[in-house]
C-alpha distance (Angstrom), angle and dihedral (degrees) to the residues before:
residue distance angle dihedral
X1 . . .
X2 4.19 . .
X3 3.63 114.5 .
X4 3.14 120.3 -165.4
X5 3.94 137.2 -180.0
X6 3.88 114.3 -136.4
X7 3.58 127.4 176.1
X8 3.92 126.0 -144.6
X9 3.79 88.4 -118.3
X10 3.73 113.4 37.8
X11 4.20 114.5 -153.4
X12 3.32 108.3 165.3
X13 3.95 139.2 2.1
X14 3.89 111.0 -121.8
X15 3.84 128.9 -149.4
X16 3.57 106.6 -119.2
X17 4.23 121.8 -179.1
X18 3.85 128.6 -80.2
X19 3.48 88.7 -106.2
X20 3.42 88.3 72.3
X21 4.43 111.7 69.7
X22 4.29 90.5 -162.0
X23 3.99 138.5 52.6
X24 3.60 116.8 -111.2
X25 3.72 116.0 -149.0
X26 4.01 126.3 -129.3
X27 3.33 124.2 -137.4
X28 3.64 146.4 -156.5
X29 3.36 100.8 -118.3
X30 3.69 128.5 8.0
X31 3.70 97.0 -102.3
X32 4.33 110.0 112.1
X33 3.32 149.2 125.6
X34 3.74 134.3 -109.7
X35 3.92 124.7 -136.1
X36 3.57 133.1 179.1
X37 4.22 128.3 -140.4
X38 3.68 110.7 -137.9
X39 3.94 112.8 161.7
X40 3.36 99.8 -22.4
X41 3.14 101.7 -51.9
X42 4.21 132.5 96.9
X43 3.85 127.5 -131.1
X44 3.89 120.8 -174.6
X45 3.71 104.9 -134.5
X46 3.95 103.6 172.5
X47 3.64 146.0 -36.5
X48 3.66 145.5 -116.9
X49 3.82 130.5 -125.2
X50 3.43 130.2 -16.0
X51 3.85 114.3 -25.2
X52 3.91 132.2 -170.5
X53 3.21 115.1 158.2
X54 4.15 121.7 23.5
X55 3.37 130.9 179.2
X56 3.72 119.4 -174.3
X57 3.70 122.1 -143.5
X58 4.23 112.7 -132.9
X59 4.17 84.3 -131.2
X60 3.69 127.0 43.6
X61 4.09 126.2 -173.5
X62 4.03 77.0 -15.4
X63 3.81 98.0 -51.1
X64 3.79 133.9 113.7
X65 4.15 112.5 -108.3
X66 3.61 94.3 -128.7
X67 3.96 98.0 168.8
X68 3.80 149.5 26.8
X69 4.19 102.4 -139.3
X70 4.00 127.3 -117.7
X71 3.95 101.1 -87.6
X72 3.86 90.8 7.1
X73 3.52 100.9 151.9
X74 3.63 101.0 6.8
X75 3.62 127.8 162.1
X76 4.48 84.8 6.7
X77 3.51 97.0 152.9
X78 4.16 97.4 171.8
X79 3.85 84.3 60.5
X80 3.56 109.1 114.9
X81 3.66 108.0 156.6
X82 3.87 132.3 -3.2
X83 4.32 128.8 -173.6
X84 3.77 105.1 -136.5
X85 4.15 111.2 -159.4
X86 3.49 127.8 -128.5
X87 3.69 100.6 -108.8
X88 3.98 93.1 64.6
X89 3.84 112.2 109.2
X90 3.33 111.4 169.4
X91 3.81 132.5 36.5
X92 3.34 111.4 -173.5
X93 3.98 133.8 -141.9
X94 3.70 121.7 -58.4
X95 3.69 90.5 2.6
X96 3.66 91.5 149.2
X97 3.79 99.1 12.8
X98 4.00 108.1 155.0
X99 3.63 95.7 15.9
X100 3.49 99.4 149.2
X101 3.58 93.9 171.4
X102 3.43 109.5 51.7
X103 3.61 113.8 111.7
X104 3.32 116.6 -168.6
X105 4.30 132.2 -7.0
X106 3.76 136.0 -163.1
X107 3.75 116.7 -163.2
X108 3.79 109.6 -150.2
X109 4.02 116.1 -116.2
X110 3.76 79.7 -119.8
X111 4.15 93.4 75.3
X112 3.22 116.8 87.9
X113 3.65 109.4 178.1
X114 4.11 124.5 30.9
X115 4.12 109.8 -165.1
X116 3.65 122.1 -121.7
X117 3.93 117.5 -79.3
X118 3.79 85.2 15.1
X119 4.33 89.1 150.0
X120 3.69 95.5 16.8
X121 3.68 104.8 145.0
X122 4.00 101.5 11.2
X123 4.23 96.0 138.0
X124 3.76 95.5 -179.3
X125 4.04 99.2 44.5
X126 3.63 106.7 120.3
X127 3.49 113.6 162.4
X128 3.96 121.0 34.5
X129 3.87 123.1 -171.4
X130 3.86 111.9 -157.8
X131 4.32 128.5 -152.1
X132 3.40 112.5 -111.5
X133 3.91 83.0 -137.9
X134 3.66 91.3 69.6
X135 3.75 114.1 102.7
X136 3.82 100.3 173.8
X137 3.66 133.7 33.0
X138 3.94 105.7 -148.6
X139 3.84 135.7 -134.4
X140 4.30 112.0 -63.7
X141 3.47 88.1 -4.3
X142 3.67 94.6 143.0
X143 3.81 98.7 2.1
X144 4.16 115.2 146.1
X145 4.08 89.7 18.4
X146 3.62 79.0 155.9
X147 3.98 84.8 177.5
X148 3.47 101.6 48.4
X149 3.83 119.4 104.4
X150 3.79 114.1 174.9
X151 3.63 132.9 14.1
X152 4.03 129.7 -172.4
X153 3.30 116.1 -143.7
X154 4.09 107.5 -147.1
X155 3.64 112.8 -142.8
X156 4.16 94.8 -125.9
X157 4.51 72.9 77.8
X158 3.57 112.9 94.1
X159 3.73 99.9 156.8
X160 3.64 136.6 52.1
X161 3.78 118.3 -172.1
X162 3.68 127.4 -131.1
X163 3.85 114.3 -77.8
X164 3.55 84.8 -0.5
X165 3.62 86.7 149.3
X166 3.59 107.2 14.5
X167 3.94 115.3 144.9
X168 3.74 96.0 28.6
X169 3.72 88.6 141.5
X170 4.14 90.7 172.3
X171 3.64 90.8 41.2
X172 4.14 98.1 122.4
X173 3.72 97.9 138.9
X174 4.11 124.2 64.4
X175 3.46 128.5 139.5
X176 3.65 117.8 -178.1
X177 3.77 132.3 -131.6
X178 4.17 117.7 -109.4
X179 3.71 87.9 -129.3
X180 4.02 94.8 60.6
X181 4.16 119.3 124.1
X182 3.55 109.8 167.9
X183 3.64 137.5 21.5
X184 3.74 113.8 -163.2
X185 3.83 128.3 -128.2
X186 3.99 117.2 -67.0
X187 4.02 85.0 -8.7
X188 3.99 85.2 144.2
X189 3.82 95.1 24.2
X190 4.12 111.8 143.6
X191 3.54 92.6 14.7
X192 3.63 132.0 150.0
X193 3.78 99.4 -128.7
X194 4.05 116.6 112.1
X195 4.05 87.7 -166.1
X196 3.39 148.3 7.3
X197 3.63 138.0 -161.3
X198 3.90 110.2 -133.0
X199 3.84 112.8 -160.2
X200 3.81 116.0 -129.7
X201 3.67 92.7 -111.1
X202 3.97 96.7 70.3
X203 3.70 105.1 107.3
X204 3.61 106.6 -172.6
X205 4.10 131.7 9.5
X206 3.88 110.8 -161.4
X207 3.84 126.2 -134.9
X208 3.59 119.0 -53.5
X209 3.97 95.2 -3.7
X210 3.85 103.7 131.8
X211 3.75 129.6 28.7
X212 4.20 99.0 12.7
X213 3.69 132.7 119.5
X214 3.79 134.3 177.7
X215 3.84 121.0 -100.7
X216 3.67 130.3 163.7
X217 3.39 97.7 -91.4
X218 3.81 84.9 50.5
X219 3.89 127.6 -110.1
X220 3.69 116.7 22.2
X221 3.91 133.9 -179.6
X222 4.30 109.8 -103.4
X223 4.01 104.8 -118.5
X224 3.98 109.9 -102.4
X225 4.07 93.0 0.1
X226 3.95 104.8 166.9
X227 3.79 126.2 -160.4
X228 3.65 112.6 -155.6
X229 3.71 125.4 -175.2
X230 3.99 130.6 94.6
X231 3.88 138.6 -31.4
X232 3.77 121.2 -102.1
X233 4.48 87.1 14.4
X234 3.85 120.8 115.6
X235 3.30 92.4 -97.8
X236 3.93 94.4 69.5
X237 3.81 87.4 44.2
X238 3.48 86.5 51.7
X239 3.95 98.7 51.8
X240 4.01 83.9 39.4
X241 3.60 86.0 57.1
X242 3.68 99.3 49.4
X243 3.65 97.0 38.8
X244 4.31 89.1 -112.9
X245 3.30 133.3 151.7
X246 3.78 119.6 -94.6
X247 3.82 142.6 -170.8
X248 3.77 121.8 -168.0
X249 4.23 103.7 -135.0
X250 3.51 117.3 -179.7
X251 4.36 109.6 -157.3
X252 3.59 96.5 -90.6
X253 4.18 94.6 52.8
X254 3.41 81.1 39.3
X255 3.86 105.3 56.7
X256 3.85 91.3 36.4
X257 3.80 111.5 29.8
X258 3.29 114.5 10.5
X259 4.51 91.4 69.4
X260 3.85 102.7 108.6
X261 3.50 117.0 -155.3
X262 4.20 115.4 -169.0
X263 3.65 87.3 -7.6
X264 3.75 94.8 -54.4
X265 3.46 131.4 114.9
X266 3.66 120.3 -119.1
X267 4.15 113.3 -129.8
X268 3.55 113.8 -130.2
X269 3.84 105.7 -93.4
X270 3.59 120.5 -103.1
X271 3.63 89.2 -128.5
X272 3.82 87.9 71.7
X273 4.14 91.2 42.3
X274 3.31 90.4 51.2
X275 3.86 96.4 51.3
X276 3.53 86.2 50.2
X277 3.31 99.5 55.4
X278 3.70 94.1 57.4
X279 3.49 91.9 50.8
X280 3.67 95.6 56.8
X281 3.73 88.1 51.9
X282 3.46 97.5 49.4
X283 3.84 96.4 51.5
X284 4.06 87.9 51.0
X285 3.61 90.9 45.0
X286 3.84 94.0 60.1
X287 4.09 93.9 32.6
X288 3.58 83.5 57.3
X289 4.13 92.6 45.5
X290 3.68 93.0 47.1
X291 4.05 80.0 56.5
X292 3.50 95.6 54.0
X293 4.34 97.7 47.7
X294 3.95 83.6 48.9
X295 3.51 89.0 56.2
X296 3.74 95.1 40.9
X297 3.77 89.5 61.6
């Protein structure tokens, strides 16, 4: 195994002894990340000082970075931003766990897999840019993202893990991929939302995972929480269940009227009306012309 010493912003290239096969790379400050060589292929397993800003090259010492390490750069709380490449394709769990810094990440549609508590902990992350590679979101694996106010759900994700986003206090905007099945227990516990559209394809929602917040006598119903989504699906057994509001929305009401912004919901736009309108007269217009040439004959 080659270990080797690289820092975010390389200055100069340092001779280093025989004993030693690779180059290690100096730095103008002490802040840098570590990364092994293993087949060919790099993994970033941890860092040194006191980083801020990282940007991580697709090729180290010649070899692709295919993967941010379990615990990599856990705990960094000088990390405010880092540029991820798009050969990484796994990051593994608790990468970035407690990095209250970080303000914003975009995984690369090359990852396909993102380890459980991954984010857990990051206050200030506020925007978050998901793989379309990734099928399942896993347990705490953006849970207190205290920061974070909207998330989209891409429908290649057909899990998400149990408190998976639990403690997302500004969390007011999801929307929810068409390909979703389960949604774990407490995954949107202590969250901001006051509804949520649940597509028809969700088969199960585990305890406490919509609608709950904490209290002192422990888990309490949030005032005026609405589950929307379809008659008959889990998600009206699941309001049923748990005594919560629900609306039935069927895709159209729910791309167009169903969006609540502030707590209000948004009419359908008169643009759309409109276009409707002239669709229903065109159809009777030639219905009743097709009449009239029948007759004619």
């Amino acid at each position: 195994m080659k270990k080797i010493i690289l820092s975010a912003a390389l200055s100069a290239i340092t001779a280093v002894s025989a004993l030693t096969p690779l180059s290690a790379y100096a730095a103008e400050n002490d802040a840098g990340y570590v990364y092994t060589i293993i087949n060919n292929e790099a993994t970033i397993t941890g860092f040194e000082g006191e980083p801020v800003y990282i940007d991580i090259p697709e090729t180290v010492g010649g070899c692709r970075v295919t993967e941010i390490r379990d615990n990599a750069f856990y705990e960094c709380g000088s990390l405010k931003h880092i540029a991820l490449p798009e050969t990484i394709e796994k990051i593994g769990h608790h990468a970035f766990y407690a990095c209250f810094s970080l303000q914003s990440i975009s995984i690369p549609d090359s990852v396909k897999e993102i380890g459980m508590g991954c984010f857990n902990g990051c206050e200030s992350l506020s925007a978050v840019s998901l793989s379309d590679k990734i099928t399942r979101l896993p347990d705490s694996c953006f849970r207190s993202c205290t920061s974070l106010v909207s998330i989209d759900i891409n429908d290649n994700i057909s899990e998400i893990g149990d408190f998976c986003f639990s403690g997302c206090t500004s969390l007011s905007s999801v929307s929810l991929g068409n390909t979703l099945r389960y949604v774990g227990d407490c995954s949107f516990y202590m969250c901001g939302m006051d509804s949520l559209y649940v597509p028809p394809t969700v088969e199960q929602l585990g305890i406490c995972s919509l609608g709950y917040a904490p209290t002192d006598s422990g888990a309490s119903q949030i005032e005026g929480f609405t589950i929307l989504g379809k008659k008959k699906s889990a998600a009206n057994s699941y309001a049923d269940e748990n005594s919560l509001s629900f609306e039935n929305a069927d895709d159209f009401v729910q791309a167009f009227a169903i969006q609540r912004v502030n707590g209000q919901r948004v009419a359908i736009p008169s643009v759309f009306l409109l276009a409707g309108g002239i669709i229903i007269l065109i159809l009777s217009f030639s219905t009743l012309s097709g009449r009239k040439r029948k007759r004619n004959k």
